[in-house]
N, C-alpha and C positions, 0 to 999 in steps of 0.2 A: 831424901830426894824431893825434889820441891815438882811438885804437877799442878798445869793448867789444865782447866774443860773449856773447851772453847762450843759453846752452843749456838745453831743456824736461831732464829728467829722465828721467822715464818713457818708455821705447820710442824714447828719442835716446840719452841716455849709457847707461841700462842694457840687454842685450839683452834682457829681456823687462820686464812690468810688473810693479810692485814688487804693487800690493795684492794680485790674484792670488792672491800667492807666498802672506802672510800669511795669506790666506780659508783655504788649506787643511788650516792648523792646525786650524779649525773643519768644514771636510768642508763649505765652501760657496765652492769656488775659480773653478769654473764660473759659480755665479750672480754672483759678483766681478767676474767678467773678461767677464759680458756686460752688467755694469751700466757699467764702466769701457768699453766698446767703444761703447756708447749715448751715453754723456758726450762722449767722444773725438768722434761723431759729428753733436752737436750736437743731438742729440734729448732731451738730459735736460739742466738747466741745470746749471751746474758746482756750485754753491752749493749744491745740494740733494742732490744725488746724492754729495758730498763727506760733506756732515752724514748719511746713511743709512749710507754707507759706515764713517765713526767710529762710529756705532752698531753696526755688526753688528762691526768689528774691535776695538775699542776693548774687546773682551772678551779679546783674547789678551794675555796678559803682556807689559809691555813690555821685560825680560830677552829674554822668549820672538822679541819682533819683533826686537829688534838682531841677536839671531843669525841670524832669517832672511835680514833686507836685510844682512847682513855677507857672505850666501855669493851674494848676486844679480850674475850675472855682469854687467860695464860691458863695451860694446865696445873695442876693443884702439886702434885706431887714433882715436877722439876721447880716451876715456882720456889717451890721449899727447900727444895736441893740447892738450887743457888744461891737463897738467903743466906743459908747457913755456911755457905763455900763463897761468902761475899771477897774475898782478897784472892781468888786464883780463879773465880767463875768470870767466862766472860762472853758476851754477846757476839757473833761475826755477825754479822749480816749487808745484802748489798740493798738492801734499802736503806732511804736516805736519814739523814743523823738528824732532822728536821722532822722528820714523819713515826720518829722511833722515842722521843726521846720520854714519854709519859712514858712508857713499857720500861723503858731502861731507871727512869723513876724507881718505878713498881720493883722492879727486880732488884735493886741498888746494890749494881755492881759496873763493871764494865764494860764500854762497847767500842766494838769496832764497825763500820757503818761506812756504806758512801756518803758524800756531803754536796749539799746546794744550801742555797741562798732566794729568799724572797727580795725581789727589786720592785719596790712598790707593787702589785700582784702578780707581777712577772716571775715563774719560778726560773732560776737558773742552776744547773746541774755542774757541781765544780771537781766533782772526782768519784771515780765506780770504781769500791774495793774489790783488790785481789785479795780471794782469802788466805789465801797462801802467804800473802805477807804481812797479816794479822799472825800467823802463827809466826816467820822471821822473827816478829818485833817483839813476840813474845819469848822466844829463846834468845834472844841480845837480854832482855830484862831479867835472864837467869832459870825460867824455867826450866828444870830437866827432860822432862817429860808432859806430853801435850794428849790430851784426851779429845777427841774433833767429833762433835755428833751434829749431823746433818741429813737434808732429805732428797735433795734436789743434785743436779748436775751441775749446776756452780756452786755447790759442796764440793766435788771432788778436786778442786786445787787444794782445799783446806784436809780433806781425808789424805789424799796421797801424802803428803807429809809428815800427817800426824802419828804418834806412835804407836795409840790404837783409835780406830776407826771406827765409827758406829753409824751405822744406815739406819734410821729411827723412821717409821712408820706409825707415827701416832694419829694422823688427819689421814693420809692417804697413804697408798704404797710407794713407799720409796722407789726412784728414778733408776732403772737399770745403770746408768751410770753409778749412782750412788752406793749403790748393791754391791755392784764390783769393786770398787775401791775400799771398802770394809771389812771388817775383821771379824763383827757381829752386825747382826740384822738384829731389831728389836720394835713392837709394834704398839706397848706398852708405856706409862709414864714411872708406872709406880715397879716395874722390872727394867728400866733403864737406869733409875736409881739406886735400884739394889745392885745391879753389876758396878757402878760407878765406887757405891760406899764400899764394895767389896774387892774393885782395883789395889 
């Protein structure tokens, strides 16, 4: 049986949230991290609070963002887990494939990611993944079986499909949405791994 892990990004591989980090080059890291907590929570729909988001960051150099998400700490123990699972480990995430891509570096494996474009400092926003069809594209590619760990509310297109589901609480508690759609709750790096190598 051949299986993918498909892992969320934000607040699962890295120990905290990436846009956050960014806002604070602007002195707006607070109103960041409670619009991303609202998203996460399912009270703002992702699509939009995404597109406001690239509005207010899409002011900071994108030199300026690589070097912040290059020093954004990933947890040690999935880290690890997906080096070694480099051919079937893979990134969802709906941040952009421009603001991800040092992490997805670091992790060398691969990702699925919305995508923009810098037009001379102008950010442009060219596509918001469904995660849902990160896993599609992965069962056309032959996977049997799809392992989906996520934290947030747009996690659950990518849980309800997947074959097992995992609500991962490692930064924060996972999103009642995300809860419900899961098979296991888990709040740990180094006990998501052990159920994963033990799948």
């Amino acid at each position: 049986m051949s299986r993918a892990f498909c892992f969320d990004l934000d607040g699962t591989i890295t120990a905290t949230e990436i846009l956050p980090c960014v806002a604070s080059e602007l002195g707006v890291s607070d109103e960041i991290a409670t619009l991303t907590r609202a998203t996460m929570d399912g009270h703002i729909d992702f699509e939009s609070s995404l597109r406001l988001r690239c509005l207010v960051l899409g002011q900071v150099p994108p030199e300026r963002v690589d070097a912040i998400v290059s020093h954004v700490p990933l947890n040690d123990a999935i880290l690890s887990f997906i080096q070694a699972h480099r051919e079937n480990a893979f990134i969802v995430t709906g941040n952009l494939d421009i603001w991800i891509r040092t992490i997805a570096d670091r992790c060398g494996c691969a990702a699925f990611s919305s995508q923009a474009t810098y037009e001379g400092s102008q950010l442009r926003l060219q596509k918001i993944l469904c995660k849902a069809d990160a896993v599609a594209t992965l069962r056309k590619r032959g996977f049997d079986e799809i392992v989906a760990i996520g934290d947030g509310a747009n996690d659950v297109p990518m849980l309800s499909v997947a074959d097992i589901a995992i609500a991962y609480g490692g930064v924060h508690l996972p999103a009642a949405p995300a809860r419900a759609a899961a098979h296991y709750i888990i709040h740990e790096g180094e006990t998501l791994c052990r159920l994963l190598t033990a799948l």
